[in-house]
NUSEDO-731355 format. One record per residue: residue in one letter; residue number from 1; x, y, z of N, C-alpha, C in turn. Coordinates in Angstrom, 2 decimals, m for minus. Layout:
REM NUSEDO-731355
@rest->a	nr->NUM	n_px->X	n_py->Y	n_pz->Z	ca_px->X	ca_py->Y	ca_pz->Z	c_px->X	c_py->Y	c_pz->Z
...
//
This chain:
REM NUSEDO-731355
@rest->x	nr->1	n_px->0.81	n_py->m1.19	n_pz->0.00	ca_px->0.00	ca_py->0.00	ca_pz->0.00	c_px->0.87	c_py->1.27	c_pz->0.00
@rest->x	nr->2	n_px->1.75	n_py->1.24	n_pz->0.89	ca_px->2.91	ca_py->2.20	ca_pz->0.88	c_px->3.35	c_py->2.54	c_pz->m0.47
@rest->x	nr->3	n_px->3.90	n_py->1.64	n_pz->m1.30	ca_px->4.91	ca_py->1.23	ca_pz->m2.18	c_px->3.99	c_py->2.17	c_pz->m3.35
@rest->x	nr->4	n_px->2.62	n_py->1.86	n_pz->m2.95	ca_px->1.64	ca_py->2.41	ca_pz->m4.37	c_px->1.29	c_py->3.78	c_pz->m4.05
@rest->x	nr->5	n_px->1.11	n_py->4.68	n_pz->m2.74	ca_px->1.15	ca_py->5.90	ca_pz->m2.54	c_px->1.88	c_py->6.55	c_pz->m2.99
@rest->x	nr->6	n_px->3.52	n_py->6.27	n_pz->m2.60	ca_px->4.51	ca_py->6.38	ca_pz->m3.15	c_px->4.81	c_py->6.82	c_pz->m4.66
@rest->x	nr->7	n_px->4.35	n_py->5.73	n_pz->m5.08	ca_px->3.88	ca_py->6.22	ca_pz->m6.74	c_px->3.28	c_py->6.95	c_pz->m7.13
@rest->x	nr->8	n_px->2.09	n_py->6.98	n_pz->m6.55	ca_px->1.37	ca_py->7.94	ca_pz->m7.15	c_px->1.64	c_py->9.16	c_pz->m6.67
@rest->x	nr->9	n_px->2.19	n_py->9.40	n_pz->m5.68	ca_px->2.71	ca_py->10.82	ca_pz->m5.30	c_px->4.13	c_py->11.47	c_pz->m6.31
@rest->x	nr->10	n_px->4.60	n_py->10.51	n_pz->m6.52	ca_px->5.71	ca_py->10.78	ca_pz->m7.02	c_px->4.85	c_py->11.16	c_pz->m8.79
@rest->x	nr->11	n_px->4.19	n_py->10.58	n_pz->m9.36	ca_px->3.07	ca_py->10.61	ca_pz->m10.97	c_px->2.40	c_py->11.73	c_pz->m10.57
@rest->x	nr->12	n_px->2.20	n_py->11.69	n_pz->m8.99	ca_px->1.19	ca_py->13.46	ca_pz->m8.97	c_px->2.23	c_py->15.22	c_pz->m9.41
@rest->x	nr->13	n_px->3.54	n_py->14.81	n_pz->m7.97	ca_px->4.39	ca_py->15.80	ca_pz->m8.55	c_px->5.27	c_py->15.98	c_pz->m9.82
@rest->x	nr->14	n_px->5.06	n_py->14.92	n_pz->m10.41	ca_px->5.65	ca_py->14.80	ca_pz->m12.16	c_px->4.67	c_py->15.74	c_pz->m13.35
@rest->x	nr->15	n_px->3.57	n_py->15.39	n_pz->m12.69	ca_px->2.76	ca_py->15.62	ca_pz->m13.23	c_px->2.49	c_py->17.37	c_pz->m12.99
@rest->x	nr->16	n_px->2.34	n_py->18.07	n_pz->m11.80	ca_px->2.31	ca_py->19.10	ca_pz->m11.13	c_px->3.54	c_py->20.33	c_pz->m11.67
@rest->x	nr->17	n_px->4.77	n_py->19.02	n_pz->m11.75	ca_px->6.07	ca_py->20.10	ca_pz->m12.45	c_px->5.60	c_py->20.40	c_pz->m13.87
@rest->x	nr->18	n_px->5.09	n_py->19.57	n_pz->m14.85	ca_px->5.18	ca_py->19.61	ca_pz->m16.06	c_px->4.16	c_py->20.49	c_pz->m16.66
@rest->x	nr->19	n_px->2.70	n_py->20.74	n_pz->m15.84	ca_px->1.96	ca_py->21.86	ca_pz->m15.86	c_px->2.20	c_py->22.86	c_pz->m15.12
@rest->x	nr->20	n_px->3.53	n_py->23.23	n_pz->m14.32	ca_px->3.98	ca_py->24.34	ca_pz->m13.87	c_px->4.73	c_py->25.00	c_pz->m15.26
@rest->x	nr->21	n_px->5.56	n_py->24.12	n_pz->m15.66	ca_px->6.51	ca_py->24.42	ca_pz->m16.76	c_px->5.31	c_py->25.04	c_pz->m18.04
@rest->x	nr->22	n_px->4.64	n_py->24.19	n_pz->m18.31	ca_px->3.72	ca_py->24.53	ca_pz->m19.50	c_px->3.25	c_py->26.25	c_pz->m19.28
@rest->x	nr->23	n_px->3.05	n_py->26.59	n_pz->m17.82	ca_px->2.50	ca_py->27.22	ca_pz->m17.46	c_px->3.18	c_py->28.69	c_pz->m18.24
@rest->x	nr->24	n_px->4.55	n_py->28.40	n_pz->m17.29	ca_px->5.67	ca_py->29.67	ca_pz->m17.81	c_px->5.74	c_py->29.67	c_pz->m19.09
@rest->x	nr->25	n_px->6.29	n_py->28.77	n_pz->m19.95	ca_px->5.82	ca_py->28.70	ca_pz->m20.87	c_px->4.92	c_py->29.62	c_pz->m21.93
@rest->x	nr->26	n_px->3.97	n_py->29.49	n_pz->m21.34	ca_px->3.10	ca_py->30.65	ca_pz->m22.16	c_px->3.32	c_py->32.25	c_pz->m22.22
@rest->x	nr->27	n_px->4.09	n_py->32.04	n_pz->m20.93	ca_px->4.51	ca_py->33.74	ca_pz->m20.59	c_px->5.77	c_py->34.09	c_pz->m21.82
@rest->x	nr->28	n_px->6.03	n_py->33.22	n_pz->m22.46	ca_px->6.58	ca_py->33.75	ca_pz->m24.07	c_px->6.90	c_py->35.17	c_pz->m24.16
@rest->x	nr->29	n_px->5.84	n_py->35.51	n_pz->m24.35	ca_px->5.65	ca_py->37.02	ca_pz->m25.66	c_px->6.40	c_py->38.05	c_pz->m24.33
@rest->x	nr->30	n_px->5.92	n_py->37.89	n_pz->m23.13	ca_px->6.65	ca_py->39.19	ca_pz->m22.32	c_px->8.27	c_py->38.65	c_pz->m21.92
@rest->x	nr->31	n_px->8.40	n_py->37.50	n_pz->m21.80	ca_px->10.00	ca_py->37.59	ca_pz->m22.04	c_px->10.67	c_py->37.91	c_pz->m23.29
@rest->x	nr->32	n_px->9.79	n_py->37.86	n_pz->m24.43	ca_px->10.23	ca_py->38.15	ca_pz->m25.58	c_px->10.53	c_py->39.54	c_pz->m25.29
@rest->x	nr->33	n_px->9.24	n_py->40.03	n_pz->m24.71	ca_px->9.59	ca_py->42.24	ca_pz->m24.60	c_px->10.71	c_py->42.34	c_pz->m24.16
@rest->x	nr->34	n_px->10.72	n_py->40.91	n_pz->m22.45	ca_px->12.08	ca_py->41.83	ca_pz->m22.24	c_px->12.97	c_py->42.36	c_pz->m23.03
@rest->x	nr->35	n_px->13.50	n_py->40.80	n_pz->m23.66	ca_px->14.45	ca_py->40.91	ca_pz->m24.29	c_px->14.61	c_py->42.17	c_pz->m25.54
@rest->x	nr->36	n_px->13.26	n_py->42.96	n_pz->m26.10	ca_px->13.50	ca_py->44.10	ca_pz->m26.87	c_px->13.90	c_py->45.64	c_pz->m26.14
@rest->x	nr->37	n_px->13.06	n_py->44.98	n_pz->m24.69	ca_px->13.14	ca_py->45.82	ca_pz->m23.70	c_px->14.68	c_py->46.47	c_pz->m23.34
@rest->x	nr->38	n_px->15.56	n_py->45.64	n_pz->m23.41	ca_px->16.87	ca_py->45.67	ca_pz->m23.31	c_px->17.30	c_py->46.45	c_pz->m24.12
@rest->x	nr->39	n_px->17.36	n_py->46.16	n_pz->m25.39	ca_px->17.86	ca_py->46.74	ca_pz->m26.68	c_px->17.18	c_py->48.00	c_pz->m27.13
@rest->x	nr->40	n_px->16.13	n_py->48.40	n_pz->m26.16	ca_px->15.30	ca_py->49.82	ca_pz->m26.74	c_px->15.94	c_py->51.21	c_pz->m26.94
@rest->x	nr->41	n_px->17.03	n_py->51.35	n_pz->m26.24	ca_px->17.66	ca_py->52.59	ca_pz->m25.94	c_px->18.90	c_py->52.73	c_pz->m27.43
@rest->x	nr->42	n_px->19.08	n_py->51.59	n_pz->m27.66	ca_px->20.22	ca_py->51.72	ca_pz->m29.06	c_px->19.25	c_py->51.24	c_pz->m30.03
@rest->x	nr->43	n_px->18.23	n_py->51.06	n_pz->m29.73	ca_px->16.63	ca_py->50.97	ca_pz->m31.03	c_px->16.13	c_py->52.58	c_pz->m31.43
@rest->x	nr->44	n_px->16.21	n_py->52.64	n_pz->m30.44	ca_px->15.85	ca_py->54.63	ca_pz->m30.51	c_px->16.41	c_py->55.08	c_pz->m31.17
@rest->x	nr->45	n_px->17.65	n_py->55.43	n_pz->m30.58	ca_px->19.12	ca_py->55.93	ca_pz->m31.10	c_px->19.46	c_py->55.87	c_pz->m32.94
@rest->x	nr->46	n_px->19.00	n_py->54.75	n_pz->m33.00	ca_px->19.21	ca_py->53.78	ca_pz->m34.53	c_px->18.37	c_py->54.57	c_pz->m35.41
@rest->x	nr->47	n_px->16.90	n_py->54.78	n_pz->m34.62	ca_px->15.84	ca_py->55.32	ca_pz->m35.63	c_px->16.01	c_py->56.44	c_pz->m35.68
@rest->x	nr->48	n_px->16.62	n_py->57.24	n_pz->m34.84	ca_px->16.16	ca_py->58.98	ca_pz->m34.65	c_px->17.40	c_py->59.56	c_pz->m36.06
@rest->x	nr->49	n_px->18.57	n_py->58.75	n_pz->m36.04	ca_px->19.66	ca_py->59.09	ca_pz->m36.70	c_px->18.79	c_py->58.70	c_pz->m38.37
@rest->x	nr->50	n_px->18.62	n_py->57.09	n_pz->m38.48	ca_px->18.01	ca_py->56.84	ca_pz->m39.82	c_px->16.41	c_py->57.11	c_pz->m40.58
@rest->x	nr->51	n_px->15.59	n_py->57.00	n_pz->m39.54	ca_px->14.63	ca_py->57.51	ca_pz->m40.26	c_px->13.58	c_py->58.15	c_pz->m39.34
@rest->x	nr->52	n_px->14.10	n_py->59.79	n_pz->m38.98	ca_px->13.61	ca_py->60.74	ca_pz->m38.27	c_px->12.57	c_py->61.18	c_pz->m39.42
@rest->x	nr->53	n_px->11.68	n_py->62.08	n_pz->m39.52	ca_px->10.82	ca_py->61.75	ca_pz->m37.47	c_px->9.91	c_py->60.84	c_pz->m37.69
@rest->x	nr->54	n_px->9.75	n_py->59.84	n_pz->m38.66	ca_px->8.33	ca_py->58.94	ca_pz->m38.12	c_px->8.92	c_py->57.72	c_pz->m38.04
@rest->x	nr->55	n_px->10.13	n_py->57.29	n_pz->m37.83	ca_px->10.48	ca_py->56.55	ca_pz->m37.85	c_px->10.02	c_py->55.58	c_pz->m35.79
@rest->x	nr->56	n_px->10.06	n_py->56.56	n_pz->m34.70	ca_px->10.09	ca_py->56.22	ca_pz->m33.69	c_px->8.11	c_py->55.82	c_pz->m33.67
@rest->x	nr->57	n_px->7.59	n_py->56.74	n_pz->m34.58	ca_px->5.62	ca_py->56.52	ca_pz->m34.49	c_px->5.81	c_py->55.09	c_pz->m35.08
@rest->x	nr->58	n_px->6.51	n_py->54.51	n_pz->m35.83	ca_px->6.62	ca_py->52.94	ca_pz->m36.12	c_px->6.88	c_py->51.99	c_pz->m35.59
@rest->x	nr->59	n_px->7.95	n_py->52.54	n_pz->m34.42	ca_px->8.33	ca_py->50.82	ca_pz->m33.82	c_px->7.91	c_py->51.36	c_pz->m32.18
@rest->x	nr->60	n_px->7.63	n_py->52.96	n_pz->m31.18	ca_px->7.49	ca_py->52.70	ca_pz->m30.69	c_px->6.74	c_py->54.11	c_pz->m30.17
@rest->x	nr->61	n_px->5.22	n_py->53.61	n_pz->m31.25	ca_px->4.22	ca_py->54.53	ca_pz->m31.10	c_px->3.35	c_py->55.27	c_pz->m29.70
@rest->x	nr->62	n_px->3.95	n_py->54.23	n_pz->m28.63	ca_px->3.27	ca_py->54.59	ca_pz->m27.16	c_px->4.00	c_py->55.63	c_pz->m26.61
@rest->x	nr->63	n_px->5.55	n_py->55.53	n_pz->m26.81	ca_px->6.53	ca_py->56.36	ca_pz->m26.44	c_px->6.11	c_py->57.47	c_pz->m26.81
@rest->x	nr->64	n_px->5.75	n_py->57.59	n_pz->m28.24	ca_px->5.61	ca_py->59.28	ca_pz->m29.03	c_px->4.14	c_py->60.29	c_pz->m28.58
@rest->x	nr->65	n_px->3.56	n_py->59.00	n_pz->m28.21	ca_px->2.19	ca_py->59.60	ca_pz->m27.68	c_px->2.10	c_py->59.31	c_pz->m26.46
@rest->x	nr->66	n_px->3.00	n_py->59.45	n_pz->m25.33	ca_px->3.44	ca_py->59.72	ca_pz->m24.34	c_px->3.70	c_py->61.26	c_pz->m23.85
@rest->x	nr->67	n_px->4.36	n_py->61.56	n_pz->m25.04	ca_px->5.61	ca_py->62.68	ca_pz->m25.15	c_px->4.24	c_py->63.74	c_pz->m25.54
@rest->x	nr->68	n_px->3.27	n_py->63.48	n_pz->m26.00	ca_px->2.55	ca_py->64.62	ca_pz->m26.64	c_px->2.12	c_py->65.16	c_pz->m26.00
@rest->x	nr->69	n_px->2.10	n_py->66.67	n_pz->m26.04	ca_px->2.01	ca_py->67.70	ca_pz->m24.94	c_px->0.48	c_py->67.92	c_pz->m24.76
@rest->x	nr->70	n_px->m0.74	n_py->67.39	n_pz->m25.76	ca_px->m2.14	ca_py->67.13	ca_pz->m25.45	c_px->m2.71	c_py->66.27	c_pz->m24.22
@rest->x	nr->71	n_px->m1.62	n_py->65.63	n_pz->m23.60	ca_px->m2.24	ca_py->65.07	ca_pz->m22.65	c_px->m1.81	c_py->65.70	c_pz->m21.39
@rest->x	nr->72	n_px->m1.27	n_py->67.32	n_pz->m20.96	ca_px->m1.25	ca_py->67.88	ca_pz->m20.54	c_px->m0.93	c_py->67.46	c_pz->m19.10
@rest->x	nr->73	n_px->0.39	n_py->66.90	n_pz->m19.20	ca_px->1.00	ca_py->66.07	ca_pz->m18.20	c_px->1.87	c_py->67.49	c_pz->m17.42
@rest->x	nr->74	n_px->2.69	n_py->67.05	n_pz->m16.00	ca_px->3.48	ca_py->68.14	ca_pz->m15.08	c_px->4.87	c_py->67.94	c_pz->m15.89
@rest->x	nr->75	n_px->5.80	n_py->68.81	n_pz->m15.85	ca_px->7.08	ca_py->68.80	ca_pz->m16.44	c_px->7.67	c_py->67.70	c_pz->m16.04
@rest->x	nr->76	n_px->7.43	n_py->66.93	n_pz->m14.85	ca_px->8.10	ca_py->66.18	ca_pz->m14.04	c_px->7.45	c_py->65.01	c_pz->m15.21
@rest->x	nr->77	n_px->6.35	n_py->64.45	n_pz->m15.23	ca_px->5.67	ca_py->63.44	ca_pz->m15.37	c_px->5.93	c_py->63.59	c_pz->m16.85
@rest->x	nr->78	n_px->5.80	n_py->64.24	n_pz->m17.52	ca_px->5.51	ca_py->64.27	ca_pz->m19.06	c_px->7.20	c_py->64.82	c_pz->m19.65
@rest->x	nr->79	n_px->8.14	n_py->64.20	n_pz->m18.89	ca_px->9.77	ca_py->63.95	ca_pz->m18.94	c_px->9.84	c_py->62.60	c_pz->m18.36
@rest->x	nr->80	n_px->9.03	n_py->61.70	n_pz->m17.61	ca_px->9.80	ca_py->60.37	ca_pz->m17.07	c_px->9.01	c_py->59.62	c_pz->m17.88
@rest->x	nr->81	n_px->7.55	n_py->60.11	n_pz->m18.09	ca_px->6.74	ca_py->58.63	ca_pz->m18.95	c_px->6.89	c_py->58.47	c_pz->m20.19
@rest->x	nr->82	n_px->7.24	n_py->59.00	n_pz->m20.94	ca_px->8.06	ca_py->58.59	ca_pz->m22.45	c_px->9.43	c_py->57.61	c_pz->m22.26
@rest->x	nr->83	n_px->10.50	n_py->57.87	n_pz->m21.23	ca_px->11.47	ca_py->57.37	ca_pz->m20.77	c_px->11.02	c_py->55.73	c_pz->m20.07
@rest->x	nr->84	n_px->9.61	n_py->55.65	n_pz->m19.25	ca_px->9.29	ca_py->54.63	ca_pz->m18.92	c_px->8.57	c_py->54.01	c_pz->m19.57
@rest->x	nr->85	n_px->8.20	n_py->54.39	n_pz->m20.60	ca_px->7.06	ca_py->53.59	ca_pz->m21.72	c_px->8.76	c_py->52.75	c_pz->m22.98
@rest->x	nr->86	n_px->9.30	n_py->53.39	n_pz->m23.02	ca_px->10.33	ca_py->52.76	ca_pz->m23.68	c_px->10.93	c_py->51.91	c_pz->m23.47
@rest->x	nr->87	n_px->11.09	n_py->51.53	n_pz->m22.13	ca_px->11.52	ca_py->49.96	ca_pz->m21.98	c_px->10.03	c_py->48.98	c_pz->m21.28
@rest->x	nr->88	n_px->8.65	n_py->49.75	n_pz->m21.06	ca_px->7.77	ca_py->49.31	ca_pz->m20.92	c_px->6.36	c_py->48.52	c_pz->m21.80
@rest->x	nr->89	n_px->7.17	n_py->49.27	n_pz->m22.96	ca_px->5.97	ca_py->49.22	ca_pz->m23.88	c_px->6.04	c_py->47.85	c_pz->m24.28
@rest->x	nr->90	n_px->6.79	n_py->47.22	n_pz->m25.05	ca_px->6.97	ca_py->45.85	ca_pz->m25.36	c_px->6.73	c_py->44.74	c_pz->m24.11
@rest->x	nr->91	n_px->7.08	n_py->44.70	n_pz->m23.33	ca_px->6.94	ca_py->43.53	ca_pz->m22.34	c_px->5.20	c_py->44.00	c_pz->m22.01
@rest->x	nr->92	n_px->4.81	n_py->45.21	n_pz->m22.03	ca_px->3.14	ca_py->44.79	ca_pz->m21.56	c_px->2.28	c_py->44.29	c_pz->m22.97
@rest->x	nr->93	n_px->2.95	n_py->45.18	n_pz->m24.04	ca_px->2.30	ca_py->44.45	ca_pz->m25.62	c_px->2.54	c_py->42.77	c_pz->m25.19
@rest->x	nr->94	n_px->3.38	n_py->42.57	n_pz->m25.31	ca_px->3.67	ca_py->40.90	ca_pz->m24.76	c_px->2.35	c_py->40.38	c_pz->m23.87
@rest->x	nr->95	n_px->2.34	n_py->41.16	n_pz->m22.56	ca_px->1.31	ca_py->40.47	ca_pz->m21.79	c_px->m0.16	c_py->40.71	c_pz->m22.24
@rest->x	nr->96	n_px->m0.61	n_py->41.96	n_pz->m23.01	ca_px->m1.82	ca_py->42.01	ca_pz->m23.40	c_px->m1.68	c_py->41.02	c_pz->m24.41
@rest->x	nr->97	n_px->m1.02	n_py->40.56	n_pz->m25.09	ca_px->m1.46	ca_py->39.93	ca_pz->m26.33	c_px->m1.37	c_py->38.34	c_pz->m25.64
@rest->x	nr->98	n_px->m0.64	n_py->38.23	n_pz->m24.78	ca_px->m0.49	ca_py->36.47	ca_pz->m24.05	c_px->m2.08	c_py->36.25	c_pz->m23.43
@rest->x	nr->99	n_px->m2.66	n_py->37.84	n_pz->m22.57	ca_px->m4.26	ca_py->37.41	ca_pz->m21.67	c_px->m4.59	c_py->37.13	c_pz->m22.82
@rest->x	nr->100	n_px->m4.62	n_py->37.92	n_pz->m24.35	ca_px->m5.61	ca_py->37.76	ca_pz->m25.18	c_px->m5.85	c_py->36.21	c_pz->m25.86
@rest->x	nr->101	n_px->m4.97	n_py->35.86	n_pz->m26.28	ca_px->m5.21	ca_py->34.52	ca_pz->m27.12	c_px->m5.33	c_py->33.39	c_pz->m25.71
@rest->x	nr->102	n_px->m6.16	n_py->32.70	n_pz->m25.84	ca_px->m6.38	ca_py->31.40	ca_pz->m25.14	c_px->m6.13	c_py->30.29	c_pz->m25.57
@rest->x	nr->103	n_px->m5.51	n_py->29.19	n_pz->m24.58	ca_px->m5.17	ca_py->28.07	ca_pz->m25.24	c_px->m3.36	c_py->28.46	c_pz->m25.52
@rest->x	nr->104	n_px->m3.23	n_py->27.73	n_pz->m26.57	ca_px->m1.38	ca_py->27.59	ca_pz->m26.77	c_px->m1.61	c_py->29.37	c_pz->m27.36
@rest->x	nr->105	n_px->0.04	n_py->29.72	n_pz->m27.36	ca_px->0.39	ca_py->31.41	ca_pz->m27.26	c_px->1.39	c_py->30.52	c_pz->m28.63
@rest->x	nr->106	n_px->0.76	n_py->31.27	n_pz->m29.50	ca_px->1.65	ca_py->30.90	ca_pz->m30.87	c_px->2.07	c_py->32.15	c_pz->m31.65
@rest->x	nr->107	n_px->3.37	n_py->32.23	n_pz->m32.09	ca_px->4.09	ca_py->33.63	ca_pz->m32.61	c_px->3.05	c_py->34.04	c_pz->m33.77
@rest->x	nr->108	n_px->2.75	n_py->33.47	n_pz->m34.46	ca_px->2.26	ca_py->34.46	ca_pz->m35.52	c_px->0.75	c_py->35.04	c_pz->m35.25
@rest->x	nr->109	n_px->0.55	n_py->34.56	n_pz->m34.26	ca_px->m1.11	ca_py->35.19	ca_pz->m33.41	c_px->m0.43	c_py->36.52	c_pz->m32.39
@rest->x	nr->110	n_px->1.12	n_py->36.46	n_pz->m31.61	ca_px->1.15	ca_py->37.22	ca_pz->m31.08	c_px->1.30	c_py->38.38	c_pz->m31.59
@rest->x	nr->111	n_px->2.30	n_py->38.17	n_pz->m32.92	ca_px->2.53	ca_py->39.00	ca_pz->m33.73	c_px->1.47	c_py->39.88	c_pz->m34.57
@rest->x	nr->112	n_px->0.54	n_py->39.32	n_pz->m34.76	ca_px->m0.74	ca_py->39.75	ca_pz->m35.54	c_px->m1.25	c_py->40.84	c_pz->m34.32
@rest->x	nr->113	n_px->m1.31	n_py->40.47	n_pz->m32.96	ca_px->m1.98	ca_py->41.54	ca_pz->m32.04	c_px->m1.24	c_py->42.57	c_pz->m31.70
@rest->x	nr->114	n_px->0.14	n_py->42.53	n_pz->m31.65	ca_px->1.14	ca_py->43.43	ca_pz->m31.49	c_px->0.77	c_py->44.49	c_pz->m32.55
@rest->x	nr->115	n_px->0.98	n_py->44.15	n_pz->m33.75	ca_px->0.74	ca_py->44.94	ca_pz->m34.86	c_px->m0.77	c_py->45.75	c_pz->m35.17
@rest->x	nr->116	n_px->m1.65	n_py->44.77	n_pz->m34.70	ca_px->m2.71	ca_py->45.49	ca_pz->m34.04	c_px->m3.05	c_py->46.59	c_pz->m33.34
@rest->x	nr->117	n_px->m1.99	n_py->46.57	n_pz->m32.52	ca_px->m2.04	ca_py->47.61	ca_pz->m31.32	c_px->m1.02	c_py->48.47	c_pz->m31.93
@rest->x	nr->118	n_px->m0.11	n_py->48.32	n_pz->m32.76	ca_px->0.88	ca_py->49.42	ca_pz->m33.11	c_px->0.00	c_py->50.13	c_pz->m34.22
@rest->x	nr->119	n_px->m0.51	n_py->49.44	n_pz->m35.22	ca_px->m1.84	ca_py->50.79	ca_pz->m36.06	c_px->m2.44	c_py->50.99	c_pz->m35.43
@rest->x	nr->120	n_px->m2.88	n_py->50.77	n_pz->m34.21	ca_px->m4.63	ca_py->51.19	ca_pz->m33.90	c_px->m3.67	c_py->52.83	c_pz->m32.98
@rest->x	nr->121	n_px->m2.41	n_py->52.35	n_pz->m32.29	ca_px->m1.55	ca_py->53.56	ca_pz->m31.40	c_px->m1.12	c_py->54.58	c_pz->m32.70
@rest->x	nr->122	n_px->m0.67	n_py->54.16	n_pz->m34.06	ca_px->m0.54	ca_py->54.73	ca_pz->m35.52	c_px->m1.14	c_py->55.70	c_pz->m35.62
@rest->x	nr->123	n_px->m2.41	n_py->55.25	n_pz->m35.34	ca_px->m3.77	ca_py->55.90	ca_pz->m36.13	c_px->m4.00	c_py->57.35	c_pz->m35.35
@rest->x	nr->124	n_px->m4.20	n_py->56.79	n_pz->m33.87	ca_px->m4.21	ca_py->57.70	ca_pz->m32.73	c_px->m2.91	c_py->58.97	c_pz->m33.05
@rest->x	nr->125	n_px->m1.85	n_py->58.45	n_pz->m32.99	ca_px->m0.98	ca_py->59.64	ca_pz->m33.16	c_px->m0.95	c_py->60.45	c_pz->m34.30
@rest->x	nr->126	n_px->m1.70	n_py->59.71	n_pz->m35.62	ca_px->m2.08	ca_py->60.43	ca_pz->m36.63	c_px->m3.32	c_py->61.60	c_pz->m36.48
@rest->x	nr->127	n_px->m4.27	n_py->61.52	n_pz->m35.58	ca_px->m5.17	ca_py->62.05	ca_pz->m35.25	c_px->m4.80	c_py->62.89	c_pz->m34.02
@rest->x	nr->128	n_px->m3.89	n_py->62.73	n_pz->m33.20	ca_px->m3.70	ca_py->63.77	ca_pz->m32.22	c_px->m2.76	c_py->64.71	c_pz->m32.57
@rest->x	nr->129	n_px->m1.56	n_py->64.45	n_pz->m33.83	ca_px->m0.63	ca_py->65.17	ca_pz->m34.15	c_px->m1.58	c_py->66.17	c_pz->m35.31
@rest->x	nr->130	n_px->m2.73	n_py->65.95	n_pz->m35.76	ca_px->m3.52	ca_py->66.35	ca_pz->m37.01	c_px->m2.78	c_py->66.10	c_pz->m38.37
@rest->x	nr->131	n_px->m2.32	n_py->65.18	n_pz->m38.41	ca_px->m2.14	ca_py->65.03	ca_pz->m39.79	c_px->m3.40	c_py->64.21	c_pz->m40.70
@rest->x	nr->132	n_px->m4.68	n_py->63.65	n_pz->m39.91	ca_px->m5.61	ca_py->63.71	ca_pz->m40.63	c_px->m6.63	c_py->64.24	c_pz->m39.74
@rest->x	nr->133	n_px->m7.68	n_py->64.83	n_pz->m40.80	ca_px->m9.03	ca_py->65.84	ca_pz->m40.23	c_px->m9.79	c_py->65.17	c_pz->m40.32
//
């Protein structure tokens, strides 16, 4: 009787690790941010030199509409949250797009929502900067 508890305790925590693992796992897309998260500051740098000025509304449209003086932020605040949306923005795109899809987190679904959210933030900065009426 022992011998078979045993077992099955041991098939329960086998079992327990391998849907822990699956678990992380899914958290994919925001370790992915990190990792852009890292590289954002010589991503900037890269774009502002090669393809100023819409080059930063392309890869990191939250940043630019951060910075826009319509949302009538304090000098203090509307100087740190452009600075914190830049290594922020990608790792939460990551996590909104991981709550969103259910079931397995597969790249070309995350990718499709990312890009989602970068025209729909596009569009917005096109409309708050007035370049369309």
């Amino acid at each position: 009787m022992e011998a078979a508890l045993a077992r099955l305790h041991r098939r329960l925590e086998a079992e327990r690790r391998k849907l822990t693992r699956q678990y992380w796992v899914r958290f994919w897309p925001v370790f992915a941010g990190l990792v852009v998260a890292s590289i954002a500051p010589e991503l900037k740098e890269m774009l502002n030199l090669l393809f100023w000025p819409w080059g930063m509304g392309l890869v990191f449209p939250f940043v630019v509409l951060c910075g826009r003086p319509e949302l009538h932020l304090g000098s203090h605040l509307a100087a740190a949250l452009p600075q914190f949306m830049l290594y922020a923005e990608y790792p939460l795109e990551g996590f909104f797009a991981k709550c969103i899809i259910k079931g397995k987190v597969r790249p070309l679904a995350v990718i499709g929502r990312i890009a989602c959210l970068h025209l729909l933030a596009g569009a917005l900065l096109l409309l708050v900067s007035g370049a369309i009426r």
